[in-house]
C-alpha positions in Angstrom: 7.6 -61.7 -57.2 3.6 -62.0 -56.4 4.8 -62.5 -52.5 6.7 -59.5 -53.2 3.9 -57.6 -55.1 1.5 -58.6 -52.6 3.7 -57.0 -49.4 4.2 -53.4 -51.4 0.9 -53.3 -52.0 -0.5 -53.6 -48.0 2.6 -51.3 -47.2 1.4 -48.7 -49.6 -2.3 -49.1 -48.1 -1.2 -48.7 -44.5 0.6 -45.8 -46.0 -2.5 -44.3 -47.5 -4.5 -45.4 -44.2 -1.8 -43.7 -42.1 -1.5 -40.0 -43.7 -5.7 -40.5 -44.1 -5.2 -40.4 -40.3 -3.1 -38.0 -39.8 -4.9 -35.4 -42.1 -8.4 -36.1 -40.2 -5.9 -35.1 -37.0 -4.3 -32.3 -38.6 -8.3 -31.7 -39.9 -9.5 -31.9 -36.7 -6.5 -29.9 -34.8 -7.1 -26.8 -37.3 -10.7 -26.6 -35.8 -9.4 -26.5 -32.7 -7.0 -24.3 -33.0 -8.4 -21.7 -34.8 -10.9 -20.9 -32.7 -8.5 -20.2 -30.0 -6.0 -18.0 -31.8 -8.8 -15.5 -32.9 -9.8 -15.6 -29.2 -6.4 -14.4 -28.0 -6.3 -12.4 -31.0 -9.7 -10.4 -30.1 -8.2 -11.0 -26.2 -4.6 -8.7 -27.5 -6.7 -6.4 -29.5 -9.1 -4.8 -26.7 -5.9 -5.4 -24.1 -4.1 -2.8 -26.7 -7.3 -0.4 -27.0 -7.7 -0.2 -23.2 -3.6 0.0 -22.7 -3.8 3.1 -25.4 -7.1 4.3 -23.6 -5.2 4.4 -20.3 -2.3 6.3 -22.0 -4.7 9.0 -23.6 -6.0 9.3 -20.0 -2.9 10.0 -18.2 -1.5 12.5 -20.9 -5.2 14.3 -20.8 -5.3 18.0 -18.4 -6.9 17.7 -15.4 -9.1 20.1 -16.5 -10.9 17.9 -18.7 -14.0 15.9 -16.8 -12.4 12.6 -17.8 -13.7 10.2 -14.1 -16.4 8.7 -16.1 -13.8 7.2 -18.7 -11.8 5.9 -15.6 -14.8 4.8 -14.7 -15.6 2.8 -17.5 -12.0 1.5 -17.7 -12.2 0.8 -13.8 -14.3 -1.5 -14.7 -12.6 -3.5 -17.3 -9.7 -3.3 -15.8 -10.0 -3.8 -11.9 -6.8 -4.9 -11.4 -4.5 -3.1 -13.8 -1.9 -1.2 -11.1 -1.3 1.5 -13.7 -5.2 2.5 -14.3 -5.9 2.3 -10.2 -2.8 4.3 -9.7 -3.1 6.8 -12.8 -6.9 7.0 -11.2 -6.4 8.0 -7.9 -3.9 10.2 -8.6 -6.4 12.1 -11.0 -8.8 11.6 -7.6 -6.4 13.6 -5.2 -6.0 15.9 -7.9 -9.7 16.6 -8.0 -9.8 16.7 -4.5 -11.9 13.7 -3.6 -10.0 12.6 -1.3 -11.7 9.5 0.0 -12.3 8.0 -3.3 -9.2 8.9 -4.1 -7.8 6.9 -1.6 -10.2 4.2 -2.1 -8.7 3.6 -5.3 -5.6 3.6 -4.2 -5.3 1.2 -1.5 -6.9 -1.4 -4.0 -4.1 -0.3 -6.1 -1.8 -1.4 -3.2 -3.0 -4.7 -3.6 -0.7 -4.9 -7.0 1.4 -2.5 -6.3 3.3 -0.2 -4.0 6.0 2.7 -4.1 6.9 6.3 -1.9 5.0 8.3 -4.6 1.5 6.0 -3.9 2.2 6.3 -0.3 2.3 9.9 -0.8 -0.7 10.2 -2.3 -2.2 8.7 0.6 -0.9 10.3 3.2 -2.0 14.0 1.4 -5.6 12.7 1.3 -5.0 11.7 4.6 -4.2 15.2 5.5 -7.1 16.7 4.1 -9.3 14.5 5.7 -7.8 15.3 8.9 -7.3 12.5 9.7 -3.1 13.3 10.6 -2.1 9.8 12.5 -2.5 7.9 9.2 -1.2 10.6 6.8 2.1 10.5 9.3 1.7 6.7 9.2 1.6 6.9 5.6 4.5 9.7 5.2 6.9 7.6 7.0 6.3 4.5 5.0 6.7 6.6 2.2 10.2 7.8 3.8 11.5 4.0 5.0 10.7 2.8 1.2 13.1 5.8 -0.3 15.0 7.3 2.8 16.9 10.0 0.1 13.7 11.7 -0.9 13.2 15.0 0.9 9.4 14.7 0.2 7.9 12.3 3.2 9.7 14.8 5.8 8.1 17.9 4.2 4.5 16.3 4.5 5.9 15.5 8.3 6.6 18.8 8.1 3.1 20.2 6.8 1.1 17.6 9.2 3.0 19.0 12.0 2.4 22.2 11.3 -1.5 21.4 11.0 -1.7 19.7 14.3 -0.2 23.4 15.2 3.1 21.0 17.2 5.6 23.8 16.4 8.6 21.9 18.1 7.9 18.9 15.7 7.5 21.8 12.6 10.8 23.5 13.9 13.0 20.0 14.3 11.5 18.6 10.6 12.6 21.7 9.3 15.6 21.5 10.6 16.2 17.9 9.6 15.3 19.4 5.6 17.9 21.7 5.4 20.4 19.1 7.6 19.4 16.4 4.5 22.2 16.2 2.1 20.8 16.2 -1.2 22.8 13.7 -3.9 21.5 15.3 -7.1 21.2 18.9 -8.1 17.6 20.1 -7.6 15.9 22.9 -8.0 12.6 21.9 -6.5 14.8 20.8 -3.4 16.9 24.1 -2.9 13.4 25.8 -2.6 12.0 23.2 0.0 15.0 24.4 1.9 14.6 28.0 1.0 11.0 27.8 2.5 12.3 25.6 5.4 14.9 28.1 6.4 12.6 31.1 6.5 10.3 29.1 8.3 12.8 27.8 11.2 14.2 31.8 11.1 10.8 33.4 11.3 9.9 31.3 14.7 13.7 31.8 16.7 
């Protein structure tokens, strides 16, 4: 019985030794941790004010000075795709065109669609400078070959480099373009296109 006594005893010390350890780990793993998870905390936080900021800024009228605050968010954010894109959009839009596309050939570096290329090739076009802007129009048209859109800035380039053959046959490939979805915007591309093509034969 003393034998006996004597083992429960050093089991029941190891025991106490054991969860003394294991609270000192779970002691220790609290200061660790902690600290962390109110660093990605704060880290979530300002990602969520500048997401909202970014919002606010793409919903805002273009009337409104709002390039500093693009600015500021440019740089916090110089790799967020949406805030280069959203940016030099509101660039072209302002008609600084170089900055414009600046911004938006970083933005390429994340991200790419027709609509970006777009935007590209119309700064392009208003810089004069008409061998990329056609460059950029067709990539624009390869990416999305249904949109009507890259032709008519083929069209408009053409048209400024005063190559009337090239304006007639893009004109003529609009209105040849079937169009899969009902669209007003479209039908008056190829209203304008069809006055044009009749006004030169």
């Amino acid at each position: 019985i003393l034998v006996l006594l004597f083992d429960v005893s050093i089991i029941c010390q190891n025991s106490c030794v054991l969860y003394s350890i294991r609270k000192e780990k779970l002691r220790i793993c609290k200061l660790i941790i902690m600290p962390i998870m109110c660093w990605i905390f704060i880290l979530l936080l300002s990602e969520c004010k500048e997401e909202k900021e970014l919002y606010d800024l793409a919903h805002i009228s273009v009337q409104f000075d709002v390039e500093s605050r693009y600015e500021k968010l440019y740089a916090r954010m110089p790799r967020n795709y949406v805030l280069l894109y959203n940016f030099g959009a509101y660039l072209n839009q302002q008609q600084k065109y170089e900055k414009s596309n600046q911004i938006l050939f970083e933005c390429l570096n994340y991200f790419n669609n027709s609509e970006l290329q777009l935007f590209i090739c119309d700064n392009y076009i208003h810089l004069k400078n008409y061998t990329k802007a056609l460059q950029h129009s067709k990539i624009a048209s390869a990416m999305v070959p249904a949109r009507f859109y890259p032709l008519y800035y083929q069209f408009i380039i053409a048209q400024e480099m005063q190559d009337t053959s090239q304006s007639i046959r893009i004109a003529k490939q609009i209105l040849d373009k079937h169009e899969k979805v009902n669209n007003v915007s479209i039908k008056m591309l190829k209203i304008q296109m069809r006055r044009y093509v009749q006004s030169i034969e």
